[in-house]
N, C-alpha and C positions, 0 to 999 in steps of 0.2 A: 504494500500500500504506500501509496506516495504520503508526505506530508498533506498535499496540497486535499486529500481528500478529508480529511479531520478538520478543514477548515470550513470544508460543506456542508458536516452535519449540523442538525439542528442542535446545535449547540443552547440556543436558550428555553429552547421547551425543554430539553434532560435535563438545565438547571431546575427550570419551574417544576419539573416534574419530581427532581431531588427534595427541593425543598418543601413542596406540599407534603411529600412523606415524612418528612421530619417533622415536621408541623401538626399533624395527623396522628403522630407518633408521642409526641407530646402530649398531644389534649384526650390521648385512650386515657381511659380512667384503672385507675392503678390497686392494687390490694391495700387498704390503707389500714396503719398499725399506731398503734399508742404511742410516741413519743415520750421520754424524759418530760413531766411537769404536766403534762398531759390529764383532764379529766376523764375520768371513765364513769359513765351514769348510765344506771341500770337499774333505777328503783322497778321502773315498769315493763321495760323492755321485753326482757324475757319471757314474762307474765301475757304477752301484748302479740308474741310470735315474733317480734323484730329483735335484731343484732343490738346493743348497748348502742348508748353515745359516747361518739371520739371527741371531747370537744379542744381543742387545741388553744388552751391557754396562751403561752404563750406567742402566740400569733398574733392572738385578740389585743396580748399586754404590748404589744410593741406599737401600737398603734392607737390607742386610748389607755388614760389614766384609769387606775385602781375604782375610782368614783363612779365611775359612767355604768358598771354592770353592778359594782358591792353596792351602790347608793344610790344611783338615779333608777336603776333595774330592780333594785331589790333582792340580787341576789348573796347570798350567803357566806360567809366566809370560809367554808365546810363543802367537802364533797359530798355532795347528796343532800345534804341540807337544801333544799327545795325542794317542793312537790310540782316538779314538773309536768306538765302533760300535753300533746299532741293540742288540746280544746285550749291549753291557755297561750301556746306556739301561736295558734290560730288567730288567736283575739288580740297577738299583739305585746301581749303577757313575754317578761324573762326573753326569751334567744329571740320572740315575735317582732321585739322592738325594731329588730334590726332586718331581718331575715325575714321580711314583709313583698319579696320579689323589686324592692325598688330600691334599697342601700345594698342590699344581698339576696342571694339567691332565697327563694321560699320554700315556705316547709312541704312544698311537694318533690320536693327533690329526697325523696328518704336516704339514700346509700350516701348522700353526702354526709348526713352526720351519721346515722346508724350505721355504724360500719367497724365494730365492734366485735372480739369474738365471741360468742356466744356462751352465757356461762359468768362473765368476767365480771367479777364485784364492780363496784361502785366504791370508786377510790384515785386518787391522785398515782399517775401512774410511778413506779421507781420513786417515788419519795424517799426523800430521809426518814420520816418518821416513818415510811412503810417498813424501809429497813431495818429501819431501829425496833418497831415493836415485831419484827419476824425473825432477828436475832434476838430478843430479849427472852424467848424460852431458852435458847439454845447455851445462851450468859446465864441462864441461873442455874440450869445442870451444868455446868464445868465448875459452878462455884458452890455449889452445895456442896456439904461434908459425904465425903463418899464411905461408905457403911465398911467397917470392919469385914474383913474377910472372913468367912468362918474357920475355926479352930479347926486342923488336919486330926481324923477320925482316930483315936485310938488303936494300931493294932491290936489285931485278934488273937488270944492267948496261943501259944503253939500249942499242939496236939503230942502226945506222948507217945 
């Protein structure tokens, strides 16, 4: 093949056609998993047939102050401390405020939050304090007094 033929090709549809696929490639929707800091809500879910909520704190924290969800939302400073639910989503209520399809996507879009493994408490994911209270069985038996070995049994008289 000459040079001069690599100058024929359609060179810019295979680009446009590279890049739609990357693009394309991009925007498939992805297995999505708990993150570090990450809440996981499940008071209903399970109960309800859907996957838990992922909610991605720090996403929401880099981009709005501590106030705008603990104080103007009413939500709680506790994982699971709200009673969440789909009718108060709805009304506007807690994640509705925002998630009204016209600041963010609306609550018809389920897999976006529910997307959860199924099962998974309702808890701030990898916490310290998750760690700390799921070592603290494990710290109080290495430090409990550990029981006296029993006395080695008497032999048994010899036989004559």
């Amino acid at each position: 093949m000459s040079p001069s033929h690599f100058l024929r090709l359609p060179w810019r549809s295979a680009l446009l056609a590279a890049l739609t696929g990357l693009l394309l490639w991009g925007l498939a929707p992805r297995a999505a998993h708990a993150e570090y800091g990450d809440v996981v809500i499940n008071n209903y879910s399970d109960a309800a047939g859907m996957r838990p909520v992922v909610f991605p704190h720090w996403f929401h924290r880099v981009r709005f102050r501590c106030k705008v969800c603990h104080a103007d939302l009413g939500f709680q400073f506790k994982a699971g401390g709200n009673q969440i639910n789909m009718l108060k989503i709805i009304d506007g209520q807690f994640c509705g405020a925002c998630h009204n399809g016209e600041l963010a996507w609306s609550a018809e879009n389920c897999n976006l939050c529910h997307s959860g493994k199924p099962g998974t408490a309702t808890q701030v994911h990898e916490s310290t304090l998750q760690k700390l209270t799921a070592a603290a069985p494990a710290m109080l038996a290495a430090s409990a007094p550990k029981a006296a070995a029993p006395a080695p049994a008497a032999p048994a008289p010899a036989k004559k």
